[in-house]
C-alpha positions in Angstrom: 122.3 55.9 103.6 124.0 58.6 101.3 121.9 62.1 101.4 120.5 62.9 97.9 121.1 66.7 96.8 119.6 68.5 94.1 121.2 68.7 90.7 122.2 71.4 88.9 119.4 71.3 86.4 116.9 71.4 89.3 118.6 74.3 90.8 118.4 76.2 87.5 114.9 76.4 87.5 113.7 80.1 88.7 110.3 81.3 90.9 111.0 85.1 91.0 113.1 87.6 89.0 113.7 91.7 89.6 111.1 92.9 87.4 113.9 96.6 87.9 117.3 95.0 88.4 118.0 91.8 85.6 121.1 90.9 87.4 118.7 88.9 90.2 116.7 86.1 90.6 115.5 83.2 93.5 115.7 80.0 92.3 112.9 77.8 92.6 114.7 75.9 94.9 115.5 78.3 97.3 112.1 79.5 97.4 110.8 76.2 98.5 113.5 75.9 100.7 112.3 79.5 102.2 109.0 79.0 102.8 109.6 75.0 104.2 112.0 76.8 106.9 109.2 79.5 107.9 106.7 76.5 108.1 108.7 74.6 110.2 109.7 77.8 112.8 105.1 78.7 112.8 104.7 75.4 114.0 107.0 75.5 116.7 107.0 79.0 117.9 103.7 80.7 116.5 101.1 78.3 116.1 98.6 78.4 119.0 97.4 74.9 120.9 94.3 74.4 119.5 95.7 75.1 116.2 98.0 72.0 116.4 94.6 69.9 118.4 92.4 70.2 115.3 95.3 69.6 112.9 95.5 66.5 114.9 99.3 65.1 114.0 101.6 64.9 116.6 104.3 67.3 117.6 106.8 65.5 115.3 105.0 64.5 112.6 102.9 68.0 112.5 106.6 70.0 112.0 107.6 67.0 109.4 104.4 67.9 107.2 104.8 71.2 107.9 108.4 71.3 106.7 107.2 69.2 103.3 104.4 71.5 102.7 106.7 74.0 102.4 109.1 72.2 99.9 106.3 70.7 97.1 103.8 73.7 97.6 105.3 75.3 94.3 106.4 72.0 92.7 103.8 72.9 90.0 106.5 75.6 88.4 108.2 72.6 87.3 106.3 73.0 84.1 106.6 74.2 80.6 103.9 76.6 80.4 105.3 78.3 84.1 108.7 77.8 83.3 108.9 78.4 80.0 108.1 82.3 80.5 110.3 83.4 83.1 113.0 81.8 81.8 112.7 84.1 79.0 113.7 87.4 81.7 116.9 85.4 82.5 118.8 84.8 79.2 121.8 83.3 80.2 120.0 80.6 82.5 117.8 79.8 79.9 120.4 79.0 77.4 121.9 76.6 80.1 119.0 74.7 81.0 118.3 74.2 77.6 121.0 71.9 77.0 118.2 69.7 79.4 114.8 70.4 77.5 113.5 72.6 74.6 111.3 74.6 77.2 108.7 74.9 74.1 104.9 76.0 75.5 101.9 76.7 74.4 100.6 80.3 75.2 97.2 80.1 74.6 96.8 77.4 77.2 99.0 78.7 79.8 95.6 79.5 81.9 94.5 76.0 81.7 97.2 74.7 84.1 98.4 77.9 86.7 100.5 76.4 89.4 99.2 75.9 92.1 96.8 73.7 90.2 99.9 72.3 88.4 101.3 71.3 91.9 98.7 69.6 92.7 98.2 67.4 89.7 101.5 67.0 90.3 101.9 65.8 93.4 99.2 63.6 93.1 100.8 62.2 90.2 103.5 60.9 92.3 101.2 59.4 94.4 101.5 62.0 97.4 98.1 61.1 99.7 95.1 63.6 97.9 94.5 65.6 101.1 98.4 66.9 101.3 98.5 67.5 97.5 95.0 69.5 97.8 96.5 72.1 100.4 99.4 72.5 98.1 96.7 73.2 95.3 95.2 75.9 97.8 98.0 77.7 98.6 97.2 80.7 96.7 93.2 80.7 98.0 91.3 79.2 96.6 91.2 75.0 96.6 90.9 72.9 93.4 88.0 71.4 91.7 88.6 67.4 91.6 87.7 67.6 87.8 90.4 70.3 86.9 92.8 68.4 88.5 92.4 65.0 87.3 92.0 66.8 83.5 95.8 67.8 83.8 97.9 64.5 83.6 97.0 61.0 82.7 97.9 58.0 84.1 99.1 54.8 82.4 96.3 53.8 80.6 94.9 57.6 79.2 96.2 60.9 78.6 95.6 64.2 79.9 93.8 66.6 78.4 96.5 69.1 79.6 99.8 67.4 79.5 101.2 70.1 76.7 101.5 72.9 79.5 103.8 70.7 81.4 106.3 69.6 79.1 107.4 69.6 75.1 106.5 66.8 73.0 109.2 64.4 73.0 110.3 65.3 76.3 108.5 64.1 79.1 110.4 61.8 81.0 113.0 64.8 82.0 110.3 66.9 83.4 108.9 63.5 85.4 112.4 63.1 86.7 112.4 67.1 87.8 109.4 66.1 89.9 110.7 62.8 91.0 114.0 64.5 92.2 112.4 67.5 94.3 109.7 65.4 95.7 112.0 62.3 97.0 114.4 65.8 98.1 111.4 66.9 100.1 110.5 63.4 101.4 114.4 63.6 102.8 114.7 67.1 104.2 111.2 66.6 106.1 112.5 63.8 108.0 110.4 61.0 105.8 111.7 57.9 104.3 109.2 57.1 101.4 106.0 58.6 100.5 104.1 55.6 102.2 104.7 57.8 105.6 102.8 60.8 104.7 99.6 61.4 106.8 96.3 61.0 105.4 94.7 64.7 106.6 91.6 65.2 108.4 89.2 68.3 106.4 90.1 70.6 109.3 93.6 69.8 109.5 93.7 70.6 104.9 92.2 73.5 106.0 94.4 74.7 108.8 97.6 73.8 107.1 96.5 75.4 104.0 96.5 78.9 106.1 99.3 78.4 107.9 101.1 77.2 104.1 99.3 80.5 102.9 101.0 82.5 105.6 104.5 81.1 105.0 104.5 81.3 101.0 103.7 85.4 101.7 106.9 85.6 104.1 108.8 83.9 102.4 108.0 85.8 99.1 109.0 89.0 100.5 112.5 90.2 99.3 112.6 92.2 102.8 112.9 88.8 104.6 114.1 86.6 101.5 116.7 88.8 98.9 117.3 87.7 95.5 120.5 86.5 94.6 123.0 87.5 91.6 122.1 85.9 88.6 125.1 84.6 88.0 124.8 82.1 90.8 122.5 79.0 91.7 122.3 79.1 95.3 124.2 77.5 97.9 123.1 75.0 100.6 125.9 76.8 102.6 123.6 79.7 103.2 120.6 77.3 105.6 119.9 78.0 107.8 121.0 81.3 108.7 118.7 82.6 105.5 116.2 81.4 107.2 117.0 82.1 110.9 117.5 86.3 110.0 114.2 86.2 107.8 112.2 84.6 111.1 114.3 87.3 113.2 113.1 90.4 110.9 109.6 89.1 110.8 110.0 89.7 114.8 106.1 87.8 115.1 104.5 88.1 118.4 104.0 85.5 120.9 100.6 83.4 120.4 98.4 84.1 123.6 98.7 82.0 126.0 96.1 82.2 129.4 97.7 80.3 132.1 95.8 82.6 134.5 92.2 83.8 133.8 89.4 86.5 135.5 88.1 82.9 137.8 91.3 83.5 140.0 90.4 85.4 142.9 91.0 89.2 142.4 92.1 88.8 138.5 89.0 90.4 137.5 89.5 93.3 139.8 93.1 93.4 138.5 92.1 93.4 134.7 89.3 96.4 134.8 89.4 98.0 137.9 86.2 97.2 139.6 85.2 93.4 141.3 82.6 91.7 138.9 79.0 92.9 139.5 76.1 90.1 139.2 75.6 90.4 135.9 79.4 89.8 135.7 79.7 87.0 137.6 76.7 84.6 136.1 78.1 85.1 132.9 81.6 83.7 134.0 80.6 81.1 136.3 78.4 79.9 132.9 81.4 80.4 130.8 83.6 78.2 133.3 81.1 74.9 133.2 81.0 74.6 129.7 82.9 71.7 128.9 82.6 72.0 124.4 82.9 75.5 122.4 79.5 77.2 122.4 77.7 80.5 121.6 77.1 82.5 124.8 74.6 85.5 124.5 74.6 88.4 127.1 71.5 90.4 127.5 71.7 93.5 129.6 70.8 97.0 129.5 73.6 99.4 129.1 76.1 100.2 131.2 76.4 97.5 133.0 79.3 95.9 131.8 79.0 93.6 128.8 82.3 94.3 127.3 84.1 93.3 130.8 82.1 90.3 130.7 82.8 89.4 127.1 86.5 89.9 127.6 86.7 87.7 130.8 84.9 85.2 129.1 86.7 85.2 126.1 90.0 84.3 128.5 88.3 81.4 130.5 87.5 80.3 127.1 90.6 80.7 125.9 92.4 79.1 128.7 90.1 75.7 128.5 90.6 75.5 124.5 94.0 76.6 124.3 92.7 79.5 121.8 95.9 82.2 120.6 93.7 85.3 120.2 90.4 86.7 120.1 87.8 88.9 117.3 85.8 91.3 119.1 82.9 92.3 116.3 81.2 95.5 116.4 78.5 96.9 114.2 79.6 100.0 113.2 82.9 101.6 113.1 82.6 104.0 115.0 81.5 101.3 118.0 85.0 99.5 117.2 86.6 102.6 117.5 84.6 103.2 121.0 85.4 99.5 122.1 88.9 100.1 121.0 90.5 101.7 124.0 89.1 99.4 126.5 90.2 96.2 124.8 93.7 97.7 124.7 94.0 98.6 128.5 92.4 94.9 129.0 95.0 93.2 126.5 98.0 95.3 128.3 97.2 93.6 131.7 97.6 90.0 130.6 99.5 88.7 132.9 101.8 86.0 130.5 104.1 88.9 130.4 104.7 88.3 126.5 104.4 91.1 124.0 101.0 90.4 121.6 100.2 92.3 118.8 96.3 94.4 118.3 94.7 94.5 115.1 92.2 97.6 114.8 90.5 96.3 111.1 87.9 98.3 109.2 88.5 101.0 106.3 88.9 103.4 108.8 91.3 102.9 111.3 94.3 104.8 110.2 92.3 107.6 111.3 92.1 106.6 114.8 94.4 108.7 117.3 94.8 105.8 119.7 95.4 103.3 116.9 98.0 105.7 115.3 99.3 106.6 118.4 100.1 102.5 119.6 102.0 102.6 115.9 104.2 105.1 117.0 105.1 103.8 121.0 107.7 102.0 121.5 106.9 98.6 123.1 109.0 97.2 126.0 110.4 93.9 126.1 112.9 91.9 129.0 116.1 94.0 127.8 114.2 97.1 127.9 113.1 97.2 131.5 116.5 95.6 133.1 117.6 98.5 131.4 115.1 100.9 132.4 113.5 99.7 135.6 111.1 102.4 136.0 110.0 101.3 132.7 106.2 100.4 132.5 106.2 96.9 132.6 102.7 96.4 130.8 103.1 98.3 128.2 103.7 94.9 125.8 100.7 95.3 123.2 101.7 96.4 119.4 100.6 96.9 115.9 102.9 94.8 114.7 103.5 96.1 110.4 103.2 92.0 108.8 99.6 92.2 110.5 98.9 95.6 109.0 98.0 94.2 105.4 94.7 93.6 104.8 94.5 90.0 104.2 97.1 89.5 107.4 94.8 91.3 109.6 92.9 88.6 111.5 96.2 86.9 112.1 97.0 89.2 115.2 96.4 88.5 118.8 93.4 90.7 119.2 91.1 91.8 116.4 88.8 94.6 116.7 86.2 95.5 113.6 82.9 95.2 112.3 80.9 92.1 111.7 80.7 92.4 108.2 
């Protein structure tokens, strides 16, 4: 069967424009294309195993959704009142895609219909299955009411209340063929034949995939990772993958953590802190290692007589049994994270995947922590580094990594340290 491509009044559309430099712009296209491609490379080289075990798709079918998440998450810009004003910054493509429709909107209702509420009304307008078309609605935070979107377009017996945001009067059946085009494009570049063989999602697996969709959209609107192009051009399909592939190879994410060895193995407790476990110690694990579903453990002991080793060796047999990619430690206070801080770090750098993880220290404070600022400053060795340098220190493989810096990408690293609240 002959591959369908995207026509040129598809690929006029734009998502992004240099608010300094007029002379770029992404396409719409691209954009989608952008953030399908980091979807596709989370799920297959980030995502940790439980992740993927509540999503509950198969390997296949999880990167297939993935991948189509990523192409109809911003399908809602395919609309007048969206459309309509950034087209305005680019001149010269508006006057070309005009010779398509009048790209007439109405201002005052612009806020009844943003887009990712647009994308979903959208998509379920085309009859993509509610629970997809819901994470694409959510993509910016915050998920859709049912009534606001089933207010936006009719069907064939009754009109929307909002159909004037998404296209001119008179001119609807170009804008349904927009949609049409980049949704059946979608269908084809995720490896589906019709819509009929998109999942139905469980609620945990809309709410994972509407993180990980979160997480992609950010990368892939970052002009570090994903540069506009000229504004005389439309893209090129010449440019995939290797857009893609340098963008993934910038981001430079660290490994998901993976315990294939935990503190049960004889001696790997010793090895991790310095000292054999003590009683206390040693209940607590052998508790930890008969649980056979995720639980709430509680600890009571008087000070000093190790909670934090026990915590942290429990958190790894847990990890190991669940398949879990990284751990919170929650303090009370700041200044307790800040004490908890160092030991969490010499326990993270003796993890014995060999892999380089990344450390998160996250309250208001903790750019005034020597050790923190000190970890951002160290270089970190990886395989190249110690054939290079074998007297290199081989365990030296934990990081603040910069994407996790930000405040909402925080909780995303390997190991979290903060406050509770």
């Amino acid at each position: 069967m002959r591959r369908r491509t995207l026509s040129y009044e598809v690929r006029l559309f734009a998502v992004k424009t240099d608010p300094v430099n007029s002379g770029f712009w992404l396409p719409l296209w691209m954009h989608l294309r952008d953030t399908a491609g980091i979807m596709v490379y989370l799920v297959q080289r980030w995502l940790p195993e439980s992740v993927r075990q509540h999503i509950e798709l198969g390997e296949d079918l999880l990167t297939q959704t993935a991948c189509f998440l990523g192409w109809v998450h911003d399908i809602g810009k395919l609309s007048g009142c969206f459309a309509g004003p950034i087209m305005e910054l680019l001149p010269e493509r508006r006057q070309r895609l005009e010779k398509y429709t009048t790209l007439r909107y109405r201002e005052q209702n612009r806020k009844y219909s943003r887009h990712a509420l647009a994308s979903e009304a959208i998509l379920r307008w085309l009859k993509c299955p509610n629970g997809l078309a819901s994470v694409a609605g959510a993509h910016h935070g915050k998920p859709q009411t049912g009534k606001d979107v089933l207010d936006q377009l009719g069907d064939e017996e009754e009109e929307g209340s909002w159909e004037s945001n998404y296209w001119p009067e008179g001119e609807q059946k170009f804008w349904e063929n927009c949609w049409r085009e980049l949704f059946d494009y979608a269908l084809q570049e995720s490896g589906f034949s019709s819509v009929d063989e998109l999942p139905q999602l469980t609620i945990p697996a809309e709410i994972l995939l509407t993180g990980l969709l979160i997480m992609a959209d950010w990368v892939a609107s970052n002009t570090r990772y994903f540069p506009l192009i000229p504004v005389e051009e439309v893209g090129s399909d010449t440019l995939y993958p290797a857009r893609v592939d340098r963008a993934w190879k910038a981001l430079d994410l660290t490994s998901p953590w993976e315990v294939q060895s935990d503190v049960s193995d004889p001696g790997a407790f010793e090895q991790r802190f310095g000292f054999p476990p003590n009683e206390v110690q040693r209940a607590m694990l052998e508790a930890v290692s008969r649980t056979q579903e995720p639980g709430m453990f509680i600890l009571e002991a008087q000070m000093g007589v190790g909670k934090t080793e026990a915590a942290l060796g429990a958190a790894e047999i847990l990890a190991k049994h669940g398949g879990e990619g990284g751990i919170f430690f929650g303090l009370p206070t700041q200044a307790t994270a800040n004490g908890i801080f160092g030991r969490l770090l010499a326990w993270a750098e003796k993890q014995p995947d060999g892999l380089e993880h990344s450390i998160k220290l996250a309250h208001g404070m903790a750019e005034l922590n020597e050790a923190y600022l000190r970890l951002q400053q160290d270089t970190v060795w990886v395989e190249e580094d110690l054939e290079a340098d074998p007297d290199a220190d081989p365990e030296s493989r934990v990081m603040v990594h910069q994407w996790f810096r930000g405040n909402k990408q925080g909780l995303l690293a390997d190991f979290v340290i903060g406050t509770v609240d």
